[in-house]
C-alpha positions in Angstrom: 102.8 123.8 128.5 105.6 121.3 127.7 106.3 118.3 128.9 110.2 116.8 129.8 111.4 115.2 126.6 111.9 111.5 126.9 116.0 110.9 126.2 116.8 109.8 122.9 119.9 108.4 121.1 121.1 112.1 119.3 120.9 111.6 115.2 124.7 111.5 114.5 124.2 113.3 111.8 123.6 116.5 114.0 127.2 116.4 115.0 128.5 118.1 111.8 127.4 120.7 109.3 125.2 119.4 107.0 127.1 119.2 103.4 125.5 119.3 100.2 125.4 116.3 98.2 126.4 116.5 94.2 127.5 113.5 91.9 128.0 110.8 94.8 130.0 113.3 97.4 129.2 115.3 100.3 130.7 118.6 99.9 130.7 122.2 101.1 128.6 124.5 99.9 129.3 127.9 98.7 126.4 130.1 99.4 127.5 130.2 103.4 126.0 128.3 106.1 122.2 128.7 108.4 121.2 127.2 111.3 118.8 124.9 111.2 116.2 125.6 114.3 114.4 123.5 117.3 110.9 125.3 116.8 110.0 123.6 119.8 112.9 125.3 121.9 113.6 128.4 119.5 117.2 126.7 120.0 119.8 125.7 117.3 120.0 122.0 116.0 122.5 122.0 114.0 124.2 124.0 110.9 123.5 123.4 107.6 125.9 124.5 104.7 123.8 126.5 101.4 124.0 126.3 97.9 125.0 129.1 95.8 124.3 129.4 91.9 127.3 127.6 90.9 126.8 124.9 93.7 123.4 124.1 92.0 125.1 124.4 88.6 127.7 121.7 89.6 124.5 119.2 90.9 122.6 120.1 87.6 125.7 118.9 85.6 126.5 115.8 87.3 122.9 114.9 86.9 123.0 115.9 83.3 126.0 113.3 82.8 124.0 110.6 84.6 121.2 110.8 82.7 123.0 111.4 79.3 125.3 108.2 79.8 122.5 106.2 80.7 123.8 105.0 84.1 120.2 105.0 85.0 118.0 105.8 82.5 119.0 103.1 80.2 119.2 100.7 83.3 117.1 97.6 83.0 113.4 98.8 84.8 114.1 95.9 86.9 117.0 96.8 88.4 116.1 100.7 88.8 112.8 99.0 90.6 115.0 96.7 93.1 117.4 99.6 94.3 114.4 101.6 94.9 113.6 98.7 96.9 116.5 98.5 98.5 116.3 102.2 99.5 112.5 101.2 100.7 114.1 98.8 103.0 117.1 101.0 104.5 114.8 104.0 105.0 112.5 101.1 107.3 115.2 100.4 108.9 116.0 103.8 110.1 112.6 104.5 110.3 113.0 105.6 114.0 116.4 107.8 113.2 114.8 109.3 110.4 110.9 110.5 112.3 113.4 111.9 115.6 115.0 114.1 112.5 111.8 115.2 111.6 110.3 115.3 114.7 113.4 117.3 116.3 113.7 119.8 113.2 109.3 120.0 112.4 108.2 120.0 115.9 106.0 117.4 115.2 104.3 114.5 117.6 107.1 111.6 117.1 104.4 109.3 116.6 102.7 111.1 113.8 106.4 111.6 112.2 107.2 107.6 112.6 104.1 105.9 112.1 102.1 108.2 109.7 104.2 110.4 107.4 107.2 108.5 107.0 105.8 105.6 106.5 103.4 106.9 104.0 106.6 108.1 102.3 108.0 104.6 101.8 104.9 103.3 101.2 105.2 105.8 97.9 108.8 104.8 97.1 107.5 101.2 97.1 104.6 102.0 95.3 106.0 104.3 92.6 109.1 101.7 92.1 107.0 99.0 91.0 105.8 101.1 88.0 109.7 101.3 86.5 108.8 98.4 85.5 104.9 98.5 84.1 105.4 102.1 81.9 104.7 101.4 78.3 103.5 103.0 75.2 100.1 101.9 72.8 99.9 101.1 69.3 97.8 102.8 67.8 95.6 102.1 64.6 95.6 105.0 62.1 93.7 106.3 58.8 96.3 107.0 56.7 96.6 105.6 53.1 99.0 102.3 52.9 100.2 100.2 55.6 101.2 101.5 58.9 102.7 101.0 62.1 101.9 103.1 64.7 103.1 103.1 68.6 103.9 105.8 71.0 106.6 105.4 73.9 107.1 106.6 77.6 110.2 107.8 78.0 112.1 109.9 80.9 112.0 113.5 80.7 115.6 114.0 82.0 116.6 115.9 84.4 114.4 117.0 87.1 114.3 120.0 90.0 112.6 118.8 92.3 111.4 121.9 95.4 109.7 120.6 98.8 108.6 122.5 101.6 108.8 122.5 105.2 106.0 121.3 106.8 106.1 117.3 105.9 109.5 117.1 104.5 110.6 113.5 103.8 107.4 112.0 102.8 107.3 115.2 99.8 110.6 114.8 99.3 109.9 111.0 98.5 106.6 112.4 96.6 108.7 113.5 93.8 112.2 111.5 93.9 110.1 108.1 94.0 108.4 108.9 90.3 111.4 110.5 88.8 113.8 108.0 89.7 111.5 105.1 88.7 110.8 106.7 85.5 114.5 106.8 85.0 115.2 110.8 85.7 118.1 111.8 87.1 117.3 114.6 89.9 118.1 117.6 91.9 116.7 118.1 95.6 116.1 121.3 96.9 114.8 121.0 100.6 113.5 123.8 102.4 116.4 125.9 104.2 114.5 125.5 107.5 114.5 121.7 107.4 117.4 119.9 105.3 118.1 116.9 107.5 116.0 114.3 106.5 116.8 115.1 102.9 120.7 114.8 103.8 119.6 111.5 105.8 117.8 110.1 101.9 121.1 111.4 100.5 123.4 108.8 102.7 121.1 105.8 102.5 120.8 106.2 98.7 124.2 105.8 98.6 124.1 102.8 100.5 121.1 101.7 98.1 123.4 101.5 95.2 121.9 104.3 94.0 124.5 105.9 91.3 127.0 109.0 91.8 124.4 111.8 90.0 121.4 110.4 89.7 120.2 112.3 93.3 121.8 115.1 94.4 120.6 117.6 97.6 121.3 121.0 97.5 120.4 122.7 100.3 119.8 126.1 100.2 117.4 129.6 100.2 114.3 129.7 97.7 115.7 133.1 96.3 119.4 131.4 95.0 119.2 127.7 95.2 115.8 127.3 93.8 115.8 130.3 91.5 119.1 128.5 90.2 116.9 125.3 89.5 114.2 127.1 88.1 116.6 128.9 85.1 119.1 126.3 84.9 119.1 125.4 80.8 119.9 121.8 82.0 116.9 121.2 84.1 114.2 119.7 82.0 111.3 119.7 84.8 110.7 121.5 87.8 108.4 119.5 90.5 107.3 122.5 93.4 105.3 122.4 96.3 105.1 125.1 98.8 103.1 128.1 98.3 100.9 130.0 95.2 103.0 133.3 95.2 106.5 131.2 95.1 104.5 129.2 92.3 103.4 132.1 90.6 106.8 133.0 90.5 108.3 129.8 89.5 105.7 129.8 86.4 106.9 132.9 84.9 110.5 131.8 85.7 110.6 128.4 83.2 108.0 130.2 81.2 111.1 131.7 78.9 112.3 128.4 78.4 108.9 126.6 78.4 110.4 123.6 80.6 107.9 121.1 82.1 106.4 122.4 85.8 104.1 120.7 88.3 102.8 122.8 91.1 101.3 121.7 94.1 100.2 125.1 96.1 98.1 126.1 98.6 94.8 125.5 99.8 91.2 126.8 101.5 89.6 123.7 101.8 86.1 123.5 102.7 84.8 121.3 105.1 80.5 121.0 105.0 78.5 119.5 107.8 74.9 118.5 107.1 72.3 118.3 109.8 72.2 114.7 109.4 75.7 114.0 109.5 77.1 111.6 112.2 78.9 114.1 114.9 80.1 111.6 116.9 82.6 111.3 113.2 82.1 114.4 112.2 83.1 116.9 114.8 86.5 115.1 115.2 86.8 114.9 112.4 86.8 118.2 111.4 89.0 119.0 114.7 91.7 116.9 112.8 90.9 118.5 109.5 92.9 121.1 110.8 94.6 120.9 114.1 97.1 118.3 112.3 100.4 118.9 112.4 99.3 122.2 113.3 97.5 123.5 110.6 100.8 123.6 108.5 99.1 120.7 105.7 97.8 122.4 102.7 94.6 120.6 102.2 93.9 121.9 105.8 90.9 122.1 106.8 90.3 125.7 107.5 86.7 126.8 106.5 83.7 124.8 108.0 80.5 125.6 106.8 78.1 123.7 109.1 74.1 123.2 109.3 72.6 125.8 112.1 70.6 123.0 113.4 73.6 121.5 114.6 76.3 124.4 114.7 76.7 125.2 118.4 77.1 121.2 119.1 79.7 120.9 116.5 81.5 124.4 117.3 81.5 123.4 121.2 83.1 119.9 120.4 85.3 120.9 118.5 86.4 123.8 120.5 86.2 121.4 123.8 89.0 119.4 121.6 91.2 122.4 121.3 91.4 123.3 124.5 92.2 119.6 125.4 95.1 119.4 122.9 98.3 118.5 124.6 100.6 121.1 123.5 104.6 120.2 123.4 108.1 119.5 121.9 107.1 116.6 119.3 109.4 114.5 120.9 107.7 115.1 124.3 105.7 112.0 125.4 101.9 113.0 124.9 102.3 115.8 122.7 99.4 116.4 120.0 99.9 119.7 118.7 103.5 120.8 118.4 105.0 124.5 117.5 104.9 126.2 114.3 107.5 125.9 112.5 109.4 129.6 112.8 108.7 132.9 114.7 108.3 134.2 111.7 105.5 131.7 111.2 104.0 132.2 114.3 103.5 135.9 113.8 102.0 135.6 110.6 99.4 133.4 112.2 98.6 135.5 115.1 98.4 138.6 113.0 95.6 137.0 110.7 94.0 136.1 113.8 94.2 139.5 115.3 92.6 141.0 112.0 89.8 138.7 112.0 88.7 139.8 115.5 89.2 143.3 114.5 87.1 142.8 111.4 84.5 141.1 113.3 85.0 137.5 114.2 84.1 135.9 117.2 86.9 134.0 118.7 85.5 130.9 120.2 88.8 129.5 121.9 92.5 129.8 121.0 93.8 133.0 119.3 97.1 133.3 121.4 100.8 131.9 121.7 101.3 129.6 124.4 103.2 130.7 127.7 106.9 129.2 127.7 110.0 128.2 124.6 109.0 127.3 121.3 106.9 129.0 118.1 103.4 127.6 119.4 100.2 129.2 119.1 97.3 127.9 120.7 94.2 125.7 118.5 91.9 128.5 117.0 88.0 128.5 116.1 86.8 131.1 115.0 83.3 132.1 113.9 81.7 134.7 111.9 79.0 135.5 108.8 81.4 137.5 106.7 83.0 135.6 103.8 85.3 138.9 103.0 87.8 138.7 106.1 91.0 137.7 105.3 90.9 134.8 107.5 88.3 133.2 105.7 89.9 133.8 102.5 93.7 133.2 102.5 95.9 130.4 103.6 97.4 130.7 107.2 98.6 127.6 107.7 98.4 127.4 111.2 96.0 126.2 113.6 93.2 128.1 112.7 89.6 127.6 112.0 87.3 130.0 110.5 82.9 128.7 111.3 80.6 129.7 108.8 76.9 128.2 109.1 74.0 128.1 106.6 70.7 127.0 106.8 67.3 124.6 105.5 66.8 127.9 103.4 69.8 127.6 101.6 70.0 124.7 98.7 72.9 122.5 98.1 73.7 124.7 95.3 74.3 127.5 97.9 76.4 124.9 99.7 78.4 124.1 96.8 78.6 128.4 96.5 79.8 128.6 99.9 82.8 125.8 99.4 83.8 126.8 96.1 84.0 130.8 97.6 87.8 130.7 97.3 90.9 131.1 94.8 92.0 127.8 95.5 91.0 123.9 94.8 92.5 121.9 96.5 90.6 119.6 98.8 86.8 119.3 100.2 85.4 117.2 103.1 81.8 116.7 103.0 79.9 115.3 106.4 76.2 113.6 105.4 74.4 110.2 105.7 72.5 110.9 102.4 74.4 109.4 100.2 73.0 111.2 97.0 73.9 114.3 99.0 77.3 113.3 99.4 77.9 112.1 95.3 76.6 115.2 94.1 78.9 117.6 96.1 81.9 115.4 95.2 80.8 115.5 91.8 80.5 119.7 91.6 82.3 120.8 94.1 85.3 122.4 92.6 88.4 120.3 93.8 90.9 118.3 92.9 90.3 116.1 96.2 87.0 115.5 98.3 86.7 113.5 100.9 83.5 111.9 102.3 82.9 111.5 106.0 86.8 111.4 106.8 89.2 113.8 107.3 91.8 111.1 105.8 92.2 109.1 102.5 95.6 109.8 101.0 96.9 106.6 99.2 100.0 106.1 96.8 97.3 104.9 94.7 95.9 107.9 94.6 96.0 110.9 92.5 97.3 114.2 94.5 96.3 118.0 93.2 94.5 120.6 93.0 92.5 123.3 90.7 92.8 126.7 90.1 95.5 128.7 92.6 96.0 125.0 93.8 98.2 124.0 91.0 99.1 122.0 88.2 99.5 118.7 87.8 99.0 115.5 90.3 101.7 113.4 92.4 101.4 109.7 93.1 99.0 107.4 91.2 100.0 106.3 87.8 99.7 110.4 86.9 102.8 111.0 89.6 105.0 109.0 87.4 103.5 109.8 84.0 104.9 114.0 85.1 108.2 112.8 85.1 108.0 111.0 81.3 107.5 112.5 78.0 105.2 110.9 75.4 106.5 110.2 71.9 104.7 109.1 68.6 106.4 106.9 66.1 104.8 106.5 62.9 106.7 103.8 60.3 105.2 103.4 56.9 105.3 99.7 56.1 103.4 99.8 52.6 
């Protein structure tokens, strides 16, 4: 299944426990240690030290001080924009370090690490630094009796918690310290407990940015302490999460007693709908990459296709002929296209929704297994069946998995759009069609904060980021990611 691993220069940051990283120091953490796992091998990496309560308490506080004294947020835009830079620069310049990190603790293809998400991620620290210095406020003309002047301001919220997941760690990482740091918050980084070292990497080479003591901190530690921490600390004045709706959920009613700012960026179902005239040449790749990407671990995954029965059993079989031709292996094998998942635990879960769809009925067209040998993989999956109830069709895996539902010339593009928009969640649509009005009007209705049109791709700094409904709150990247981290104020002086 797995290819030999081509030799590679070993991250020296593997050679030590990881620390955490509060007010400019690396230092141990309280809350014990965890190993940080190979999910290609099942083996140890490396050891990571975890944040208790009071760690977190110390990184809120040193943050609180930065932000208070104004060693940032009352530093010229300009210069908060050039050490941004600057950190731009040194995280290109470790580029290949920092995707062997990822690639080594994710699983992931090396190539897709170095030349797609971790560039994307300094692509958004670039992008989100140049608005440090374009944020302003309006005037504003008013009714009011006498002579007025009227003007609103942008300023920085303060102090920001800032949550990331596992499955594309540094570029979400750089997702939400890229805005808050440009805006001119101070923050505190919680990576996920199952893959810290890219986030320890960001730590050192802010340092070297220039970056000042407290203005970034990593904590490193378990969802339940670290982040629950975060969440109630009285210091914290936003809390930026992605990961999954339940831990969302939870989060929400967490900072609900304090009624702190929260952006959420959950889960996903997305849709993806082939039309009979769509171009399947485009279209059944396409939808193959939709979700067999990084393993189906991406939460605008692809995971329900709803395609024309005029063209089902082409587009099933290619896509299913593109499954069982996926190079499985260790990311940093040479060839690899679909790595492991990114825990045991993981791995389970996914073959146990799997296993319930074929008990409830689904046909499995190809996949449905673990693969023979180390590592947490588990074989591409289509699946196909006429029941929108199973479980498969209806709740996030987030593994390789994909669940074929087909419709017909008797069924209107309303009934399309009923189909798609079957599902809690919002998040992302991908629509397949040469009729362009076709196209407009399912981006148009389709409920989602994202659709795509004949691509599987389109994500841009430039571009908004979120979802609808059990999708989340709020957007990242855009002029909307940086407007989350800023609070809007109204000044109203009477002249006359």
């Amino acid at each position: 299944m797995t290819a030999t691993a081509p030799v590679h220069v070993r991250p020296a940051l593997l050679d030590a426990p990881l620390r955490l990283f509060i007010d400019g120091e690396f230092v141990e953490g309280t809350g014990g240690d965890l190993p940080v796992m190979d999910p290609s091998e099942g083996q140890e990496l490396a050891r990571t030290s975890l944040a208790s309560a009071a760690d977190v308490d110390r990184a809120v506080r040193a943050a609180r001080r930065a932000f208070d004294d104004g060693r940032w947020s009352r530093l010229a835009p300009a210069a908060r924009a050039a050490r941004l830079q600057h950190l731009a620069d040194l995280l290109e310049e470790n580029l290949d370090e920092l995707a062997l990190l990822e690639s080594l603790n994710c699983g992931k293809p090396l190539a897709a690490a170095r030349d797609f998400e971790i560039r994307q991620g300094i692509e958004i620290l670039r992008y989100q630094s140049g608005w440090a210095t374009k944020l302003n406020g309006e005037t504003r003309d008013v009714s009011l009796p006498g002579t007025w002047h009227a003007y609103t301001l942008r300023q920085p919220i303060g102090v920001a918690g800032l949550i990331v997941p596992w499955n594309v760690p540094l570029t979400l990482a750089l997702s939400k310290v890229a805005p808050a740091l440009a805006a001119g918050c101070t923050v505190v980084l919680k990576p996920a407990e199952l893959t810290p070292l890219t986030a320890v990497r960001l730590a050192e080479l802010a340092c070297e940015a220039g970056i000042p003591s407290g203005v970034l901190n990593v904590v490193q530690g378990l969802g339940g302490v670290a982040g629950q921490a975060l969440a109630e600390h009285p210091l914290v004045d936003k809390i930026s999460f992605t990961g999954s709706t339940g831990v969302g959920q939870h989060l929400l009613r967490t900072v609900s007693h304090t009624l702190k700012r929260i952006s959420l960026e959950l889960g996903g179902k997305s849709p993806v709908v082939v039309f009979d005239d769509a171009d399947l040449d485009q279209a059944i790749p396409g939808a193959a990459q939709a979700i067999f990407a990084n393993a189906g671990q991406v939460c605008a995954a692809g995971s329900r296709l709803y395609v024309h029965e005029a063209v089902a059993e082409e587009v099933v079989a290619g896509i299913a002929r593109i499954a069982e031709g996926m190079r499985l292996g260790a990311g940093t094998a040479e060839g690899t296209q679909l790595g492991p998942l990114i825990s045991e635990a993981q791995r389970k879960r996914v073959l146990d929704y799997v296993r319930a769809g074929i008990a409830g009925g689904a046909e499995l067209v190809t996949g449905g297994t673990a693969a023979d040998g180390a590592g947490y993989f588990v074989r591409p999956t289509v699946l196909r069946t006429d029941s929108p109830e199973l479980a498969v069709v209806r709740e996030e895996i987030f593994g390789p998995v994909l669940v074929v539902q087909t419709f017909s010339d008797r069924d209107s593009i309303e009934d399309v759009l009923a189909m798609a928009d079957d599902t809690d969640y919002g998040l992302s649509a991908i629509v397949w069609t040469r009729d362009l009005s076709r196209a407009l009007l399912f981006a148009d209705r389709v409920k989602a904060g994202n659709v795509r049109v004949n691509t599987p791709s389109g994500m841009d700094p430039n571009l908004p980021f979120g979802g609808l409904r059990m999708s989340g709150w709020g957007r990242e990247n855009g002029r909307e990611g940086i407007e989350a981290y800023t609070e809007l104020k109204t000044v109203t002086v009477r002249l006359a």
